[in-house]
Each structure stands twice: as structure tokens, then as C-alpha cells.
N, C-alpha and C positions, 0 to 999 in steps of 0.2 A: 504493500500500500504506500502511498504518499506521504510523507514524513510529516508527524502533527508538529508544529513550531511552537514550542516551551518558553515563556517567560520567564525565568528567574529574579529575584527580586535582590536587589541591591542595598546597600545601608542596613536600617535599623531589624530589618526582617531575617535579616543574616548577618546576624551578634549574637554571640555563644552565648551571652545573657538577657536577650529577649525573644530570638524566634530559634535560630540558627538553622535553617532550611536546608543546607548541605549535610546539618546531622541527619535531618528528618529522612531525605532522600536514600541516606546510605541505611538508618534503620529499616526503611522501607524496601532494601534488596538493590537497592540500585548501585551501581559502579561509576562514580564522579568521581573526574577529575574539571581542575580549574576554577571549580568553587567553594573551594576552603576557603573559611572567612577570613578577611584581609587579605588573598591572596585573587580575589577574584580576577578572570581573565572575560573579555568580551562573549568570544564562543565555545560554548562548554560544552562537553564530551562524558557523554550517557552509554558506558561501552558497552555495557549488556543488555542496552534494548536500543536498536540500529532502528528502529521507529520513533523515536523522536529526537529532534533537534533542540537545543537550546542556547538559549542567549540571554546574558547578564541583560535586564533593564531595570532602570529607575524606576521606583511603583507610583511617582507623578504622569509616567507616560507611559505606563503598562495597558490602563484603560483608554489611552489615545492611540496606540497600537494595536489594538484585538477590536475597536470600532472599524479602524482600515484594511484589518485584514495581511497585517503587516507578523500580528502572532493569531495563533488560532486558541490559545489557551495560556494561561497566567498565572501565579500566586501573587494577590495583592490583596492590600486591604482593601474592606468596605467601603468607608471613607475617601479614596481615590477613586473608588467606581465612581460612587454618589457624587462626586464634585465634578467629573465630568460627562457623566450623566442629568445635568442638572439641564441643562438646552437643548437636549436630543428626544425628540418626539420617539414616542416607543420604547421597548427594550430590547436595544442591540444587543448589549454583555448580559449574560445570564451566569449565573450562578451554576455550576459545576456539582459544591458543594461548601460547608466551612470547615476548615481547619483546626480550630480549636487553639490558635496559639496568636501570638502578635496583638493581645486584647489590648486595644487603647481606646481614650475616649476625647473629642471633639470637644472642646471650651473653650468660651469669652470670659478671658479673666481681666483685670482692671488693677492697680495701684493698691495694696492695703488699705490704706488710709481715706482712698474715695465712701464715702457714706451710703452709695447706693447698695441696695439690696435686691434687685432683678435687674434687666435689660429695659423694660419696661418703667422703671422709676429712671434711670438714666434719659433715656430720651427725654421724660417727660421735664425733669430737672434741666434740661440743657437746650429746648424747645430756642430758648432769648438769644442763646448765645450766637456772639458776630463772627467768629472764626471756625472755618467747618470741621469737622468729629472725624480725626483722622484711626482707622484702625488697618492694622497690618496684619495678611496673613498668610497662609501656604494655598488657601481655600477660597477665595475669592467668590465665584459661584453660589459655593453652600450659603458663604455669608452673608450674603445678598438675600438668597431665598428666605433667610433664617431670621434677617432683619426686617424685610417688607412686611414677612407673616408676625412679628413682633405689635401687640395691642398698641404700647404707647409709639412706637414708627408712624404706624396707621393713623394717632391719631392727631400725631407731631407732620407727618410729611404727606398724608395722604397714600397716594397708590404709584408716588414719585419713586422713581428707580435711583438707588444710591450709584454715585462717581464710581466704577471701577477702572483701576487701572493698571495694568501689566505691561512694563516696561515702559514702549514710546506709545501704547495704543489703551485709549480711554472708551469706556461707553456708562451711557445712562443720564440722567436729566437732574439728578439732586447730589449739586457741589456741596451742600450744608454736611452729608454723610458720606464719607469718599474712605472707600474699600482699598487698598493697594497690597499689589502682592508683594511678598516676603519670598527668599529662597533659603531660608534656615534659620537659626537664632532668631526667632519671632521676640522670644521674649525681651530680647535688649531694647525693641524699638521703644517702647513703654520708659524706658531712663531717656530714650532720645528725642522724647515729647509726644508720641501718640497716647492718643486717649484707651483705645481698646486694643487688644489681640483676640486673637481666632488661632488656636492650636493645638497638636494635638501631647496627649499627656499620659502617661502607664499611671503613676505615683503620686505627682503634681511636684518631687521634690525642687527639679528645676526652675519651677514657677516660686516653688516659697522663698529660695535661695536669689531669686530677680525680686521678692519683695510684692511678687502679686499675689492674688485670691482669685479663686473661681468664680463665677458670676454667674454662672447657669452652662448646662451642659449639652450641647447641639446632637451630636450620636455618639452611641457606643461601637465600634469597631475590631472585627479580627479578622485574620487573614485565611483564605480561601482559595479555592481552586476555580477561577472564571475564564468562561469562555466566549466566543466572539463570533460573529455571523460567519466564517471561512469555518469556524468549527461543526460540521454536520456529516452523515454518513458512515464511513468508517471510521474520522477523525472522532465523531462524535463518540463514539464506542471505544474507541481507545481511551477518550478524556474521565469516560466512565472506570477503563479499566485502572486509568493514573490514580485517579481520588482513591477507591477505594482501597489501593498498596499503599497510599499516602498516609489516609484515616487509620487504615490500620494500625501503623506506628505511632498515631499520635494518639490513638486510643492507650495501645500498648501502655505508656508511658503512667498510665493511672490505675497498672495491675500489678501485681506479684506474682513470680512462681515460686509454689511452695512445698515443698518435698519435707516429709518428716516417717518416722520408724513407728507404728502401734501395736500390742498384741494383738494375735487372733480374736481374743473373748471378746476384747472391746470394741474390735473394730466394727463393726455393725453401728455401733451406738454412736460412736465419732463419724461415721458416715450419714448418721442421720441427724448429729447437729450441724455437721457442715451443710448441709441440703436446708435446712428448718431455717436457719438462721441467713442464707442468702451468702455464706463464706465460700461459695464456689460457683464457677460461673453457668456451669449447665448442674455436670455430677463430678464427681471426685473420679480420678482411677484410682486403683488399687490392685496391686500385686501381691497375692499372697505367698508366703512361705512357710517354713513349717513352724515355726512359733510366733513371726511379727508379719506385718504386712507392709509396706510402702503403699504412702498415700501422696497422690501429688493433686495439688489444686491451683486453679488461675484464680485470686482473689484481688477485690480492689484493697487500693494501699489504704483509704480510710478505716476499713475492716480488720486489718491485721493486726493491732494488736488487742482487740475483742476473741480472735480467731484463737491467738496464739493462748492466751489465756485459757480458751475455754481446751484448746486441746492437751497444753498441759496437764489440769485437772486430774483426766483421762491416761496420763503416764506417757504422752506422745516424750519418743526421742529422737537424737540426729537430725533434727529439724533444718533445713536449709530453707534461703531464702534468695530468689533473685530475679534481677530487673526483667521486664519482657520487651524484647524488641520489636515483635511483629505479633498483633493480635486482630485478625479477620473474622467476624461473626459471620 
């Protein structure tokens, strides 16, 4: 078949301590090279599966490559769909599936010390003023939509379209609220005299350490497997078969394997509290022998140490424990 074209995601999505998607991939069976974090290379090399291509992208222009048919599938966040998704009649980029990882969430934060307490008291507070309401952000789009749909906007500016501007090129009718995009470090523009930001945030610790506060929070965001109008047919069925060795692993990541030693007499009874109590994920195996049995079970990590407890009780020994790298329901 025709090679589906893979989007890889660049920066924050792949750091060993917020997504790292080149783990995800190699937990998921796959053989990468060129995308180890910090080392990323432009075109990456998937050797064990010669049906798909990929290439390092930015996930600002992940969702503006799989509209053009430039990738036919993606890992990016939500929030970059959504932002440029925001003027596009219909829905081109569809959802694949979500990932379960890269959760962040979209906020207008503002100076500590400003006294407003929504979006809504701000505009309404700042209605008089003679110089217009500069905010900076990565989002431009969302923050438009986020601010027109905003009660006091509507009833501060009407149905007027705030100033946005990227780079050399402006659009919209209302100078008073003027949007401009940012390419990083949002947070500094706020010491450099804007009024608001638009950005996105795990923690907020970055925000507390720049001296601002949340103000209200636009979406919550994680990252996903999205696909794109070139994505159909047989591509489509691959992208199906991607997600799911993808989901697998990131399910994995929220189970245990557990091996441990029981007698014969008891083992009936420790297989019916693992079953009762949800400590295994369908039924336990068990191997018997002539006095003990091995019991192995797939348990989530919140359960384990309820599990472990109860199977001690019971004279469980040899007990091992360890991480799962691929788990397919």
C-alpha cells in the first residue's frame, strides 16, 4: 500500500518529562531511530513497519499540514487542532483517537495584583479606558472566539471583532481589544506591558514564578492521534491499526505485572479474591504444582497495594512485580 505520512510532534510533547513520544513508540513495538529527545532529526525512520513515513513537525502546524494533505495523520494536541480549526467550515481533522498523555490546559491569566475576578469583570472595568487591551498569545483564533463569546465583551464591544495580528498581517474591526500573536515565552509579555495572556499551562508553576494568576480557563487539552482528509481507505485502517499499538502502551503504563508463589489449599480462595475484588484484569493464570501454584495477574497500579495486602494475608510468596509495556484489550 501507499505509505500513511506520520507527524511527529516536536518540543514539549517529546520531553522525557511531559509526553516523550519516542518512548511511547518504542513501548508500542516500534523500531525509531532519529527521534530521541533532543536529538530529533527532520525524517524519521520507523524500520519495522516500511508502511509508514515520518517527519518531525511543530504541533502549531501539525493541524495546518493534515488540512492540506501534506500528512495524512498526527500526534498533536487538542488545542492546536481547535485553534486552527477555529475558521474552517466543517470537520476536516478528525480524531483518530486520544492518547492519554500531554494533558494541559488553555488560560487567560493576568498580573496578581489586578482585582479582577473573571474575564467578564475585566472588560466591564476597563469599558472607559483610552488605550487599547493588548493580550499576547500562541492562540490567536481561540482567543478571539473565547473573547467575543465572553458576556461582558458583548456587552463592552458588541458583536465587534477584536484587532488580531500575526506578524505584518492584521484582521478585525475592534482596535480597543487587539489579540497578537506570541511565538513562546507568553508569559514575559505581561512584565513588558500587556494586559492579558492566552497560554497554555501543565502546573501553572511558570505562571506563578512570572507573578500571574489564572483568570479562567479556555480548554483542557491532550494529545492524540488525528487524522486528515488524504487519511481514508487503506491509510484509514492503518491509522486505526497505529492508535491502537499506540493506546496500548499508554494504557500499559497504568498496570502491573504480578507474579507471586501460593499453596495448593489456598489457592482457590486467593483466586476468588483477586476476581471479587477487580485485582485482575479478566482472571488470574495459575500454574499448579505439587504443593504451590504461580499466580500471575495484570493489575492497575492504584490496586496494588490493597492486592498485595490482601494476598499476603493468604501466605502469598516470591511475589514479583513489574512494569507493562504493551497492554491490548
Amino acid at each position: 500500500m501507499e505509505k500513511i505520512v506520520l507527524g511527529l510532534p516536536k518540543g514539549s510533547l517529546n520531553n522525557v518529562n511531559r509526553g516523550n513520544t519516542y518512548q511511547l513508540f518504542v513501548d508500542a513495538g516500534y523500531e525509531v531511530k532519529g527521534y530521541e529527545p533532543g536529538k530529533e532529526e527532520n525524517e524519521i525512520n520507523i524500520s519495522n513497519d516500511p508502511e509508514i513515513k515520518a517527519f518531525l513537525t511543530r504541533p502549531q502546524s501539525a493541524p495546518v499540514e493534515l488540512n492540506r494533505g501534506i500528512l495524512d495523520i498526527a500526534i498533536v494536541g487538542e488545542d492546536w487542532v481547535k485553534e486552527e480549526s477555529v475558521n474552517v467550515e466543517g470537520e476536516l481533522i478528525r480524531k483518530v483517537g486520544d492518547l492519554n498523555y500531554g494533558q494541559t490546559r488553555l488560560i487567560v491569566a493576568l498580573p496578581n495584583e489586578d482585582p479582577y475576578e473573571s474575564l467578564t469583570d475585566f472588560f466591564r472595568e476597563n469599558k472607559d479606558r483610552k488605550t487599547p487591551i493588548l493580550c499576547f498569545t500562541e492562540y490567536p483564533n481561540l482567543t478571539r472566539q473565547h473573547f467575543m463569546e465572553n458576556e461582558g465583551y458583548k456587552e463592552v464591544f458588541g458583536e465587534s471583532k477584536p484587532l488580531v495580528q500575526i506578524r505584518g498581517l492584521s484582521d478585525g474591526d475592534n482596535e480597543k481589544v487587539q489579540i497578537i500573536n506570541s511565538d513562546g515565552a507568553t508569559e514575559v509579555y505581561i512584565a513588558k506591558g500587556a494586559d492579558l495572556i492566552v497560554d497554555n499551562t501543565q502546573t501553572g508553576s511558570s505562571l506563578k514564578k512570572a507573578g500571574l494568576k489564572i483568570l479562567e480557563t479556555i480548554m483542557e487539552s491532550s494529545a492524540g492521534l488525528y487524522a486528515g482528509p488524504s487519511c481514508k481507505g487503506k491509510k484509514e485502517q492503518k491509522a486505526k491499526m497505529i492508535f491502537e499499538q499506540l493506546f496500548g502502551a499508554t494504557t500499559a503504563r497504568e498496570y502491573f505485572d504480578v507474579k507471586f508463589n501460593i499453596s495448593n489449599e489456598t489457592v482457590d480462595e486467593v483466586k476468588g479474591l483477586l476476581m471479587s475484588r477487580g485485582y485482575c484484569s479478566d482472571e488470574p493464570t495459575v500454574v499448579k504444582g505439587a504443593n504451590f501454584s504461580q499466580v500471575n495477574v495484570l493489575i492497575p497500579k492504584t490496586k496494588f497495594p490493597a492486592m498485595l495486602r490482601g494476598i499476603k494475608s493468604y501466605g502469598a510468596s516470591a511475589i514479583v512485580r513489574e512494569n507493562v509495556k504493551q497492554y491490548v484489550k
